[in-house]
C-alpha positions, 0 to 999 in steps of 0.5 A, spaced: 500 500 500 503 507 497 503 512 503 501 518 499 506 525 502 502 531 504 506 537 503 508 541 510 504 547 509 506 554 507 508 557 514 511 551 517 516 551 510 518 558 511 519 558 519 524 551 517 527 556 513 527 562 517 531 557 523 535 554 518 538 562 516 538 563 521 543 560 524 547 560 519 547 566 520 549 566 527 555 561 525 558 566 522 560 571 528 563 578 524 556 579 521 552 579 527 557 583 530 557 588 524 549 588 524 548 589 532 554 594 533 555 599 528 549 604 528 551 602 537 557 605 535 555 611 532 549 613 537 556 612 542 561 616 538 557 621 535 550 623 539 552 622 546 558 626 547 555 632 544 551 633 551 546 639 548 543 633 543 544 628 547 540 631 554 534 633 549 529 628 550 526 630 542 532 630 538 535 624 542 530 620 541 529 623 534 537 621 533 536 614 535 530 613 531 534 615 525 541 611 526 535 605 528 533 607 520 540 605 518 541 599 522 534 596 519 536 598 512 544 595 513 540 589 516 536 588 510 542 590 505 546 585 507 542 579 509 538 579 502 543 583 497 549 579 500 546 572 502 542 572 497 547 572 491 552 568 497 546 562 496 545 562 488 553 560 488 552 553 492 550 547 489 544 546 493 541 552 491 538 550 484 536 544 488 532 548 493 529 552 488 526 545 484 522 542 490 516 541 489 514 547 494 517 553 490 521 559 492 515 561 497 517 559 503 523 561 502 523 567 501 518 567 506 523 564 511 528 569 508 524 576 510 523 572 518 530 572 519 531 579 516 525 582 520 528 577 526 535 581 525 532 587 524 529 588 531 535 584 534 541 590 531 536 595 535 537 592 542 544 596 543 541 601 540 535 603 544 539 601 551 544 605 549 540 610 548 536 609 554 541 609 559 546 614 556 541 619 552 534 623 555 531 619 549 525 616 552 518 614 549 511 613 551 508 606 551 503 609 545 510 609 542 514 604 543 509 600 540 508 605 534 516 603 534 515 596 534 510 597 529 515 601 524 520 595 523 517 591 518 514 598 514 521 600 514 525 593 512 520 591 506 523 595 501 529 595 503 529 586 503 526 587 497 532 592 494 536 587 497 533 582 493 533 585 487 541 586 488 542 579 490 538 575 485 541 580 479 548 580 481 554 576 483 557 575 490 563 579 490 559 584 486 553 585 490 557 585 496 559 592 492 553 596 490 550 594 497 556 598 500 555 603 495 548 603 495 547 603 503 551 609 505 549 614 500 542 614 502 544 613 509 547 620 508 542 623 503 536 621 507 539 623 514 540 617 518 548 620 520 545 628 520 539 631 522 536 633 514 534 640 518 542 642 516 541 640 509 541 645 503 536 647 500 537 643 494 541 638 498 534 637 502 529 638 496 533 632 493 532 628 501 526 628 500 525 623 495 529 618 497 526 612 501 532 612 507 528 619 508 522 617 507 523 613 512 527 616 517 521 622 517 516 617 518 520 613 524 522 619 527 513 622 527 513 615 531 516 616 537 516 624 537 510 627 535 515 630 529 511 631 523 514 627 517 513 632 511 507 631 507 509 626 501 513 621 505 508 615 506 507 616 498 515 617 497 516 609 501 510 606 498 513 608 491 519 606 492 517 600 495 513 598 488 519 600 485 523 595 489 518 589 488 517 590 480 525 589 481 526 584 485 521 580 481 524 582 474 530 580 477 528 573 480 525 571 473 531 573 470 535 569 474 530 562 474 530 563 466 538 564 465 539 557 470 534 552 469 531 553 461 
């Protein structure tokens, strides 16, 4: 008598996944490293020393939002740009993607283990703005807080995937470093955008680091992103999601047709 095989459902595929990467991602030390202390260090070196910024409640809290902003873009940079073109150079990869379950879960898996990291690379951020800084919150928005995570990281896991799937290792490596650190400056995650040029603010404004900065820092101190900023985010997101798709395709029919 055959014994017929029922497919593990949706969600419990993509939670196996998710463990999988994540601990893959554990066992590689310098990358967690890199992702829980650098927007740390630069709250540490940059905000706190400078006691006018840091002993104001509004612009500390405003200065943790936005490095907070950064750490879940490098976050979600590296984890989809860099880890999605490091996996499509392993033999396994091309098996993988012709299980009868398809690149759903999985890349459901990848998106809960970015959004997990995410949240974990804000730990040392938001102690040290805590402890250190008059950063402080209402319960209201620390939940507005948590809440923001997920909006700010899908457009950029799905910039990441975009890069992962349409680049080489060594090269995604690259354009994610060079991709990451102008929008992080241009967008006002390293300087409050208040300083900004005229034309340096104007063009700010268009970019989703910006757009979502604003809106994080809206969350947690009652600051007024400007007007066209959610719009700004969920153009970009469509953007993002036309070109990661485009890029997926591309990659399927370039290695299995």
């Amino acid at each position: 008598m055959s014994t017929v095989l029922t497919p593990r459902p949706f969600w419990a595929l993509a939670v196996v996944h998710a463990r999988f990467q994540f601990l893959e991602t554990v066992r590689i030390p310098i990358a967690v490293i890199g992702n829980l202390l650098f927007p740390s260090l630069a709250l540490l070196f940059f905000v706190i020393p400078q006691r006018a910024v840091a002993d104001d409640p509004g612009i500390a809290t405003a200065a943790v939002a936005q490095l907070g902003v950064f750490a879940v873009m490098s976050t979600c940079l590296f984890s989809f740009g860099v880890g999605v073109s490091e996996d499509r150079a392993m033999p396994f990869d091309p098996f993988l993607r012709t299980l009868p379950a398809g690149a759903g879960p999985r890349l459901m898996g990848r998106v809960l283990n970015g959004v997990l990291w995410s949240y974990l690379a804000l730990v040392p951020l938001v102690l040290l703005g805590a402890f250190l800084t008059a950063a402080t919150v209402t319960p209201t928005q620390a939940l507005a807080a948590i809440a923001m995570v997920p909006a700010v990281a899908v457009p950029f896991l799905l910039l990441g995937l975009a890069i992962g799937y349409r680049l080489s290792s060594k090269a995604a490596i690259a354009v994610v470093q060079a991709t990451l650190f102008p929008l992080a400056f241009a967008g006002g995650l390293f300087m409050p955008p208040e300083s900004f040029p005229a034309w340096l603010d104007a063009i700010s404004k268009l970019l989703p680091s910006r757009a979502a900065r604003d809106l994080a820092v809206q969350a947690v101190t009652g600051y007024s992103a400007y007007t066209f900023a959610l719009l700004v985010l969920l153009a970009w997101t469509a953007l993002f999601a036309v070109m990661a798709v485009t890029a997926y395709r591309r990659d399927e029919g370039r290695r299995f047709h």
